[in-house]
Structure formats: C-alpha cells, structure tokens
SEBASE-347840 format. One record per residue (C-alpha): residue number from 1; residue in one letter; x, y, z. Coordinates in steps of 0.001 Angstrom, whole numbers, plus 500000, padded with zeros to 6 digits. Layout:
# residues N
NUM_a_X_Y_Z
...
//
This chain:
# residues 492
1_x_024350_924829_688805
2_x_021037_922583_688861
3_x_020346_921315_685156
4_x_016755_920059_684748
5_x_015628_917141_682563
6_x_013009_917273_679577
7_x_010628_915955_682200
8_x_011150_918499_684351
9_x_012759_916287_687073
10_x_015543_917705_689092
11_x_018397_914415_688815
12_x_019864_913244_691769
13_x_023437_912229_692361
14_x_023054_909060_690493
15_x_022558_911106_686998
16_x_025153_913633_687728
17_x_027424_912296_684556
18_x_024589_912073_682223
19_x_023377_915673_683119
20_x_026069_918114_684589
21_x_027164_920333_681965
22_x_030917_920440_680999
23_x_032485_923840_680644
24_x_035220_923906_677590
25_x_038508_923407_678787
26_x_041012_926057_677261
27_x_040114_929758_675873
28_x_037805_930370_673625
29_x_040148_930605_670651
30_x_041021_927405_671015
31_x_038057_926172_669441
32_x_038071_928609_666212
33_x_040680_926003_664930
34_x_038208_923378_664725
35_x_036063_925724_663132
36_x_038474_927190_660587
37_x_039041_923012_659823
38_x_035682_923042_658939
39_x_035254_926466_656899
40_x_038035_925008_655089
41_x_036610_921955_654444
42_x_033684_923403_653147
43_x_034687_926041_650943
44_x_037556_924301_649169
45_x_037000_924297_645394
46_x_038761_922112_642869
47_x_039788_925666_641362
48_x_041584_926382_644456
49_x_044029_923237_644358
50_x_047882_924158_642674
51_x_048910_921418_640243
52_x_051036_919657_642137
53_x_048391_918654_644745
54_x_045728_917603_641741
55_x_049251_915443_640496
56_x_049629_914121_643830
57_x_045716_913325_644665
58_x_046372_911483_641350
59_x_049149_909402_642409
60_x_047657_908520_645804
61_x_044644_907309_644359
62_x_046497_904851_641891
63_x_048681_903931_644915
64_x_045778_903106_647114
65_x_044047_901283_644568
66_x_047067_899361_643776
67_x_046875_898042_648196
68_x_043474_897579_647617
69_x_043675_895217_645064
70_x_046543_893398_646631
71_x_044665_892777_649486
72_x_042638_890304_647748
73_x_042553_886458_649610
74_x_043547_888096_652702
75_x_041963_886461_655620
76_x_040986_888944_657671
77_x_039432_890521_654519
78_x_037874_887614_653402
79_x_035683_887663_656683
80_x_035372_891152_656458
81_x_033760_891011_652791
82_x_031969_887943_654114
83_x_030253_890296_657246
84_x_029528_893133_654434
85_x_027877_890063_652103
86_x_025500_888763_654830
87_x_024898_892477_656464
88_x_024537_894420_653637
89_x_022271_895094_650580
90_x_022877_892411_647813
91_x_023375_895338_645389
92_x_024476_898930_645086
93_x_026199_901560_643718
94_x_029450_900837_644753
95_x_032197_898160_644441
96_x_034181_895586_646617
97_x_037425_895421_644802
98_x_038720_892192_646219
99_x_035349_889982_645482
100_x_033769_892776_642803
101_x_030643_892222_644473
102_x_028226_895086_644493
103_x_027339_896865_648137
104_x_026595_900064_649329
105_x_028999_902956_649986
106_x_029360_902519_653370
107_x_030546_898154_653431
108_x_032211_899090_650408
109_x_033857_901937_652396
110_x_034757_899230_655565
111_x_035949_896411_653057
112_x_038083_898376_650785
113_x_039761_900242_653533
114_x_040904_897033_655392
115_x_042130_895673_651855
116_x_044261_898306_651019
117_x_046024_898207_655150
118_x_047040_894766_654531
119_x_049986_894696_653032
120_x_051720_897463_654261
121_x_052472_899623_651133
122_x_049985_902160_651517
123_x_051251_906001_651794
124_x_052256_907436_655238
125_x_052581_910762_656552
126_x_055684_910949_659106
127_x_055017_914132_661437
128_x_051523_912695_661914
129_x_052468_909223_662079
130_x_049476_907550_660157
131_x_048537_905851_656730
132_x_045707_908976_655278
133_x_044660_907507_652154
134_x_043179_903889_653233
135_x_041136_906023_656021
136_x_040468_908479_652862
137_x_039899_906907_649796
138_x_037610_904210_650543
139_x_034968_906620_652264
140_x_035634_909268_649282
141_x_035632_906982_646531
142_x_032220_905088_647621
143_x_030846_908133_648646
144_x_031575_909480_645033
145_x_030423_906789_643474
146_x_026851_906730_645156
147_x_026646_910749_644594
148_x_027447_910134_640483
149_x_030754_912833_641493
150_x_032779_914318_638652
151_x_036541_913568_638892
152_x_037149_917332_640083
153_x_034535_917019_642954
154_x_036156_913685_644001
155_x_039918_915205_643996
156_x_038534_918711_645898
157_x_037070_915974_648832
158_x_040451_913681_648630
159_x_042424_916664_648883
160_x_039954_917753_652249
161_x_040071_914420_653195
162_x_044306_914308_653884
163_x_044646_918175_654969
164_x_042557_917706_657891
165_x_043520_913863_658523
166_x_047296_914976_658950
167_x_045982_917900_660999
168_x_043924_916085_663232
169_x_047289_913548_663902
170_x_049311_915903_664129
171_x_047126_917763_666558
172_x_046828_914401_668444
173_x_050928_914529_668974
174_x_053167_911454_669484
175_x_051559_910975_672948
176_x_048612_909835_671507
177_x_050379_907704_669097
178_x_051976_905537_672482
179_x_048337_903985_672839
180_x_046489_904621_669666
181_x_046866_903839_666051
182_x_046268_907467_664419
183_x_045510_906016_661358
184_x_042321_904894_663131
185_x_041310_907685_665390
186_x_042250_910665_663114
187_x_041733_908822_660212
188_x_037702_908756_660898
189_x_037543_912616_661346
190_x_039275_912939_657652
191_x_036923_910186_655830
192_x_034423_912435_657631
193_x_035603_915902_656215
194_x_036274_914302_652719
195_x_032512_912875_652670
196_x_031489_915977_653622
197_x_032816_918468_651240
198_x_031674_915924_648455
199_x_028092_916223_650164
200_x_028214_920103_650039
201_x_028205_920374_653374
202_x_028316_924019_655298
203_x_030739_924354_657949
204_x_028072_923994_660775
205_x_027199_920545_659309
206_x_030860_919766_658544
207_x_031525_920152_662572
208_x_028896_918280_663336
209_x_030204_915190_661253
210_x_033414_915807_663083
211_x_031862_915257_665875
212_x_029798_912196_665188
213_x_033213_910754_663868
214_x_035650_911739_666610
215_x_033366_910415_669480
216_x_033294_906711_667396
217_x_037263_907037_666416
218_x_039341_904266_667908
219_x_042448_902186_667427
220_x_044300_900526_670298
221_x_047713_899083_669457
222_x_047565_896011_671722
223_x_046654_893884_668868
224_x_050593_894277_667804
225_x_051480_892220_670977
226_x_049493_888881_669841
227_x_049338_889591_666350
228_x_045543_890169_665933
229_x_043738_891653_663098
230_x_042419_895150_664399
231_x_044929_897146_662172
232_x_043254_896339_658884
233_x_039861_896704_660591
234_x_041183_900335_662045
235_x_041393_901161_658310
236_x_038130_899940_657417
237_x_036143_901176_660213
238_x_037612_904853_660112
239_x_036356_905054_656203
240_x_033230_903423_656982
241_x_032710_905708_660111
242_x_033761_908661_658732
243_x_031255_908375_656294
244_x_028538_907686_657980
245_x_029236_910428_660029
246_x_029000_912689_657116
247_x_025482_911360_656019
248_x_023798_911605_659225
249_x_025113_915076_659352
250_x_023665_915779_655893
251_x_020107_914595_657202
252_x_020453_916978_660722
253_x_022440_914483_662865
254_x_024333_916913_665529
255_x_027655_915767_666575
256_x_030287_917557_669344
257_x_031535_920746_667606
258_x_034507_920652_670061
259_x_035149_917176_669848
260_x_038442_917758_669163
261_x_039796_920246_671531
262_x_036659_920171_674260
263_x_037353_919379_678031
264_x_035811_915829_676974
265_x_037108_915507_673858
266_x_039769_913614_671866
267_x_042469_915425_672884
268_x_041955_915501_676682
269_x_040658_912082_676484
270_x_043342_910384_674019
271_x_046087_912313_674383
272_x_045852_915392_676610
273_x_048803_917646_674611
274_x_046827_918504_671574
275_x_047630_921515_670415
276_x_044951_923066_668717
277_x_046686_925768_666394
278_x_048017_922772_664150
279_x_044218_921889_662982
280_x_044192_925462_661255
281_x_048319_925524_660456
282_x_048688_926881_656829
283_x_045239_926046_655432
284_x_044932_926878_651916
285_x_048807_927289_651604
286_x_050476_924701_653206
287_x_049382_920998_651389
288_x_049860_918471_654010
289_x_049446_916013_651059
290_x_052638_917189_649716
291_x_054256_915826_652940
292_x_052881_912290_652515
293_x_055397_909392_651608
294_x_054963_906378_648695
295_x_055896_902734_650688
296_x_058620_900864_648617
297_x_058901_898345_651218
298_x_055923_895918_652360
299_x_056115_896332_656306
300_x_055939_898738_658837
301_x_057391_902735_657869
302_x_059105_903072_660746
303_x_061738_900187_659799
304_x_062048_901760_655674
305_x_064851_904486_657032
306_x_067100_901949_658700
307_x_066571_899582_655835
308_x_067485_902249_652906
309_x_070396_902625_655478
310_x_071554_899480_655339
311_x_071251_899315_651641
312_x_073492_901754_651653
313_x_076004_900485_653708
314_x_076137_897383_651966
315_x_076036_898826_648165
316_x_078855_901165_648784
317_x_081666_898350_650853
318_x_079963_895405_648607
319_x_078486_893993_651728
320_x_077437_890415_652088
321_x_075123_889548_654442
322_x_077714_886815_655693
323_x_080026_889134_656567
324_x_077646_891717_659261
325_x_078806_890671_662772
326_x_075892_892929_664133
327_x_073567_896272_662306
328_x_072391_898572_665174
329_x_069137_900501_663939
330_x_069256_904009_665456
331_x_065346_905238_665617
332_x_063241_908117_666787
333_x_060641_907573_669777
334_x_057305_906769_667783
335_x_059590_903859_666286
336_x_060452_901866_669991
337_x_056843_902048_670991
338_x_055843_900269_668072
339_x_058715_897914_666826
340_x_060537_897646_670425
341_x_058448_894690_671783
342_x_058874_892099_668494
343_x_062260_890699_668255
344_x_061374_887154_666976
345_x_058359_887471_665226
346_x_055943_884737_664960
347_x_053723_885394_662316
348_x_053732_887579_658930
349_x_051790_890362_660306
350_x_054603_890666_663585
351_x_057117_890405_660838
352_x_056345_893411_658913
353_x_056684_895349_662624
354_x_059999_893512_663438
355_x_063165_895359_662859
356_x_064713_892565_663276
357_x_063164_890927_660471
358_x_063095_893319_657752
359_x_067009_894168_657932
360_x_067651_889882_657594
361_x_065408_890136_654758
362_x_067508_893444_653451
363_x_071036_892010_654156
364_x_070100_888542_652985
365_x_068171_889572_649718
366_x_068930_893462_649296
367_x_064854_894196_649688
368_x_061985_893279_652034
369_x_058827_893156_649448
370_x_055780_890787_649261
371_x_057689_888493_648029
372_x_060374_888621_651032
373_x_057360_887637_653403
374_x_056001_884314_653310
375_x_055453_882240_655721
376_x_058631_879946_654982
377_x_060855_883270_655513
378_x_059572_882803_659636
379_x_060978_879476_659887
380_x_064267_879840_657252
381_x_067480_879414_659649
382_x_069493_882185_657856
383_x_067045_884657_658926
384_x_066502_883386_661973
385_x_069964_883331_662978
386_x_070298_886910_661444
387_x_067967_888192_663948
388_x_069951_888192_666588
389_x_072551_890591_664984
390_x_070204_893321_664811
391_x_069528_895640_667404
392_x_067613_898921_667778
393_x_067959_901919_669831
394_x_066464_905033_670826
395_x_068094_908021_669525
396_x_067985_911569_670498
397_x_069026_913429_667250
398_x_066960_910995_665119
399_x_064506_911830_667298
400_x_064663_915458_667591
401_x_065278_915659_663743
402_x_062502_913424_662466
403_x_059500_915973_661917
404_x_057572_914737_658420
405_x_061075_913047_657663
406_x_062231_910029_658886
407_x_066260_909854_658199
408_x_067620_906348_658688
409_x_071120_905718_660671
410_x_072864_902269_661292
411_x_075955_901407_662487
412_x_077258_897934_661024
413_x_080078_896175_662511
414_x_081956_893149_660459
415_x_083293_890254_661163
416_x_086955_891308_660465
417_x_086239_894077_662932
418_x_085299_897627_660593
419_x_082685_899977_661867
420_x_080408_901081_659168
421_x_078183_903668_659531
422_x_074882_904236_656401
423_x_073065_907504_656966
424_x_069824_908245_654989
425_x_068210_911465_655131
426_x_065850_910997_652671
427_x_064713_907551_651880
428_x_062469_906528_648555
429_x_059493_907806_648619
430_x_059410_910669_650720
431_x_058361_914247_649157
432_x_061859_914598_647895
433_x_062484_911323_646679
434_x_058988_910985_645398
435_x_057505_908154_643022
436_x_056478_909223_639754
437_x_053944_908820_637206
438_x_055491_905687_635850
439_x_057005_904521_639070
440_x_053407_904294_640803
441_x_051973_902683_637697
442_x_054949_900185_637631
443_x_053570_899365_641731
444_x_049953_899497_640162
445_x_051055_896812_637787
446_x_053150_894443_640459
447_x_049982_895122_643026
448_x_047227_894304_640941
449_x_048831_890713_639335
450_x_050225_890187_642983
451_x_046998_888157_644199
452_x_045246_888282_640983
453_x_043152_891497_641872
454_x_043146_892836_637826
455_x_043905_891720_634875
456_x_046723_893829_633098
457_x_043718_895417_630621
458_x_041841_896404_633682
459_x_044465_897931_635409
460_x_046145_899880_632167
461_x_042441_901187_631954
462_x_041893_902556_635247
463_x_045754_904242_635082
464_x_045015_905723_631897
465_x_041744_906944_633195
466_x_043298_908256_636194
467_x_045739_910325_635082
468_x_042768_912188_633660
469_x_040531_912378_636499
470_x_040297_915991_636295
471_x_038320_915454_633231
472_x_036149_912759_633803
473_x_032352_913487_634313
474_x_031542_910829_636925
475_x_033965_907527_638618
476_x_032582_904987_636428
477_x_035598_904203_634710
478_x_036951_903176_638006
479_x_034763_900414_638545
480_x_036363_896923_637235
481_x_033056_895594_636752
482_x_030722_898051_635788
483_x_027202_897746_635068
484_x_026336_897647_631737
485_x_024511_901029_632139
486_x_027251_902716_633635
487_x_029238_901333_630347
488_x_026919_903071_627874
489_x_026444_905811_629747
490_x_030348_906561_629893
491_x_030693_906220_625949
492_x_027507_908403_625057
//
C-alpha cells in the first residue's frame, strides 16, 4: 500500500524505510502481554504487596545504597559526576551520593546508578541474568525524591520497577544475553515502569514510556574484551533513561506500544526468541523480587557458585591452596560467554570477570571481597601462578538445571593425586540462603566506611529509617545531606 506524507507527497523509493508501515509480527495476543505489563504497572497499590516483598524492597534498597556509596573515588564515576556537575543544574531536589552534591533527578539518576555497578556487589536475578536494582533504584529513588513520595508510594514503584525488569530479561532469553548486557537494555524499560507508577501513570501512558525506553535501551558487552567502562555507564544510563522516559510520557510523549514484542522491536531486533507470555507470567502472584540474589562476593555472579564450591571443598578435606594441582569450574552457558575469553586478567575490572582469578583469590585467602582486589593482587606471583590451575567448562546439567538458581560444581584434583568433587546448590545469598536484616546492615556498614561514603551515624540513620519506610511520609531521611528545610520539615 501507498502511505502519503503530511504534505501530501507520495515518497519515492528513497523514503521507503521512513514511511512504509510495518505490520506486527506474531498474533494479536502476543501483544496483550505488554499490555497486561503495563495494567499491572499501573494499578499496583502498596496495599496489594504481601510482607515479604515490602521486607525484601527493604533489604534491596539498603543493599543498593550500601554499592552506591562504595562506589565513591571510582574513576569512571568521578567523570561521570564531573559530566552531571558541568551539564546539569547547580541545584535540585535530589542527591549525588558519592560527591553529595545537589542535581536533578535525572543526573542524580545516571550518577548513582553507575556508583552502585562498580563494585560488583549489587543484587542479581539468575533466570534473567541482570543486576535490577542499580537500573531501579536510582531512577525510583530520584524520581521520589523530586515528587516529595511517601515511603509506601516509593516501595509500590520499586516493587513495579523489578517485576517487570526481570520480565522484560527474561522475555529477552539467554540469546540476547550473548551480545547484550540485560542489565542495560531491560533494565531501562523497569526504571521506566517504576517512574511511572510513582507518576500515576495509566496504562496507555505507562506503554508509551515503555516504548520511549526500549527504543533508547542498550548495552553491548564488547567493553569486557578491553576492559572499558560501559558497564557502570549501562547502569547509569538505563536509570537515567528510564526515567526520562516516564516524564515525557507524563507530559504526552508517545512511545512504541509494541516495542517489546513488535516486528521492529526489541525482541526481533535484540534477540529474536522473546517469548512474550513471560512479560505477563504470574503478575500479582508470582514476586520476581523474591527470586533476586544478595552478592557476598565483589566480582562477577556467574563465578560466586564455583567459588562457594570451592569453599566447600576446601573447608570439608582442610584444603590448602598449596596443595590444588588443578580446580575445574563446571558452568552453565550464560557463564562461557561472559567469563570464557579472560584467563589472565589485566586490570581490576577483567579480574572481577576472570574465573581464573576469583578461585586464586578463594583458595589462596578463603574469599574474593574488595579487599581481595587491588591492584597488587594482578601482579602477586602466587596468584598468578594459580591461574593456570583453573579451568572452566561448559556443562550440560548445570546448564539445563540453572533456571533463577545458579548451583556451583568443581572438581579439584591434588597434588598427591585425590579427586575432589564440591557441589553447591544453593550458594549465599540466593532466595533460600537469603541475607537478613542484620546481615545486609552488617554489608551497609563495611560498604559505606569502604571508600569513606558515610560516616557510621549517617549510615545507622538511614538503616534505622529504612527498616521503617513503610511509615515514613516523604524520602528525606534518606538524604545524607539534607537541606535544612527538609530537616525541620521531617521533625515537625
């Protein structure tokens, strides 16, 4: 069919792309999951959310705070908070937790969210492979504080925020994952929902903010190979994104309404295996926030299984690291495409995605925390040497068995011959072995003093106000450095 322009002219050949309609791709049911996502979205109430999820919203948010702050005197941050200081407003209603300088919502939003991606500690979801709350948090919690939100209006949007970021990745499947980092690309569609159900959104408008973000949601994983800085700036730029997608949709900004599962959508594009019943799977029964993991290890979640493994191991046959001829690490696919290429890592940041490195750091110390990697651990000859006992292979069952859980297997042989096999199925931190209360306030503490981000008073306040979020009238307790208003007005 001929599609006229505004103007009335007929295009020729040349304008083809920019005018030839695109019929969906798929039946029309297909896109009533994208829909339902967004009546969901819209109509969730705080009254609607079982205790366990308002516990666990809790817990994230302390946990995410806790990355933030850690992130302080990063360099990639530090140019990132230097872009926000010369791009952005000199004041506003929101906070820069690394520098404490004042900003608006949406550089507080792209700052915050790289912060908290630095160090590698930040929650994790398994069956959609991404990191939800430093794509959520940092749009919801600016967003929150520039809309002067209660506590229970900022959980209801969190809680938005991660069911439909976990639904979007795992709608996305592991094929997407071999290219893209999820965390980035679904990530912007959830900072999009959460900033919209805190906006009041309808579902109409909620689509259309899916749309604006999914068309501007990115994340290639080439920046593993050479070690460059786009995975803290994936973070940052899916909160930031997200919510701007949100407020142009408040103000009448259309976006795709199939942008997920349209014939030119992120699916097809991105992926091309989406399956579109898993955006709508079990909403309003099913909390896909349940499913998300605590880090107790600072580098990549795909290596935490294998190294609670070979914890194991060694803990049970009194294991010295002296006397491990060779560890094979067996892993499920999602783990080879993004650990498989970095053997001998040559900076931090390759570290934390070397298998290699984190199980020297394990057998030689017994953990592989921030204080495992420093730059003297890259050139330390033990470790170096260790690396070449480690190997890592593809494996079927792990594989076929991993789902939201990622079980750890190894297989150590010693140097007086024994084969020793460690088998987690559930490794700290996952939903069964979950942190609590005092276990994420004891990472809150170690986080915040770990670059100087809080003092101890600052961050026993924020805890203490967080565990009673449900009760607090607006987020200004949250803010290290409040204005003095915002300090009367909380005590009046």
């Amino acid at each position: 069919m001929k599609v006229q322009a505004e103007n009335g002219k007929v295009p020729t050949d040349s304008d083809a792309v920019a005018f030839t309609e695109v019929p969906f791709n798929g039946n029309s049911d297909d896109a009533e999951h994208s829909r339902m996502l967004a009546e969901f979205v819209s109509g969730l109430r705080f009254g609607d959310l079982p205790e366990s999820v308002i516990d666990r919203a809790q817990k994230a948010f302390v946990d995410w705070f806790a990355c933030a702050l850690a992130g302080r005197g990063a360099r990639p941050v530090e140019i990132l908070e230097k872009f926000a200081a010369n791009m952005g407003p000199a004041d506003g209603p929101c906070e820069i937790l690394v520098s404490r300088r004042r900003t608006s919502a949406y550089f507080a939003a792209l700052v915050n969210g790289a912060a908290s991606h630095i160090i590698e500690l930040d929650d994790i979801h398994g069956g959609a492979i991404l990191h939800p709350g430093v794509a959520v948090f940092p749009a919801v919690f600016a967003a929150a504080l520039e809309r002067n939100a209660s506590g229970r209006e900022f959980l209801t949007a969190v809680v938005a925020a991660y069911e439909t970021t976990i639904r979007v990745g795992e709608f996305l499947g592991p094929t997407h994952y071999k290219f893209f980092h999820v965390t980035g690309t679904a990530g912007t569609v959830g900072a999009a929902a959460g900033v919209s159900r805190l906006l009041g959104l309808d579902t109409r408008k909620t689509q259309h903010a899916f749309g604006s973000a999914g068309t501007q949601a990115a994340g290639l994983w080439e920046f593993l190979r050479d070690a460059a800085d786009s995975k803290p700036l994936h973070a940052g730029m899916a909160a930031s994104k997200g919510l701007m997608s949100a407020y142009l949709a408040k103000d009448g900004f259309t976006g795709a309404t199939r942008i997920l599962e349209g014939a030119k959508g992120m699916s097809a594009g991105m992926s091309g295996t989406g399956q579109p019943a898993k955006l709508s799977n079990g909403l309003g029964t099913r909390w896909a926030i349940l499913e998300s993991a605590f880090k107790v290890h600072s580098c990549c979640g795909h290596t935490h299984p294998a190294a609670d493994a070979l914890l194991e191991v060694m803990r049970r046959e009194k294991l010295s690291a002296e006397r491990i001829k060779r560890v094979t690490a067996h892993v499920h696919g999602p783990a080879m495409e993004v650990l498989g290429g970095i053997t001998k890592p040559e900076t931090l940041h390759q570290a934390k995605f070397s298998m290699n490195f984190v199980l020297a750091l394990i057998a030689l110390y017994g953990r592989a925390g921030l204080g495992e990697f420093t730059e003297s651990a890259l050139s330390d000859p033990r470790i170096g040497e260790f690396l070449e006992r480690v190997d890592m292979v593809f494996d079927p069952q792990i594989d076929n068995a991993s789902g939201n859980r990622w079980g750890g297997y190894v297989v150590v042989e010693t140097v007086d011959g024994r084969r020793l096999e460690g088998r987690v199925v559930v490794p700290k931190g996952q939903p069964e072995d979950t942190l609590k209360r005092d276990e994420v306030e004891a990472k809150l503490m170690q986080l915040g003093a770990y670059a100087s981000g809080a003092t101890n008073y600052e961050l026993k306040r924020f805890v203490e106000a967080a565990w009673q979020l449900p009760s607090q009238r607006d987020l200004s307790n949250f803010v290290l450095t409040p204005k003095p208003s915002a300090i009367v007005e909380s005590r009046s």
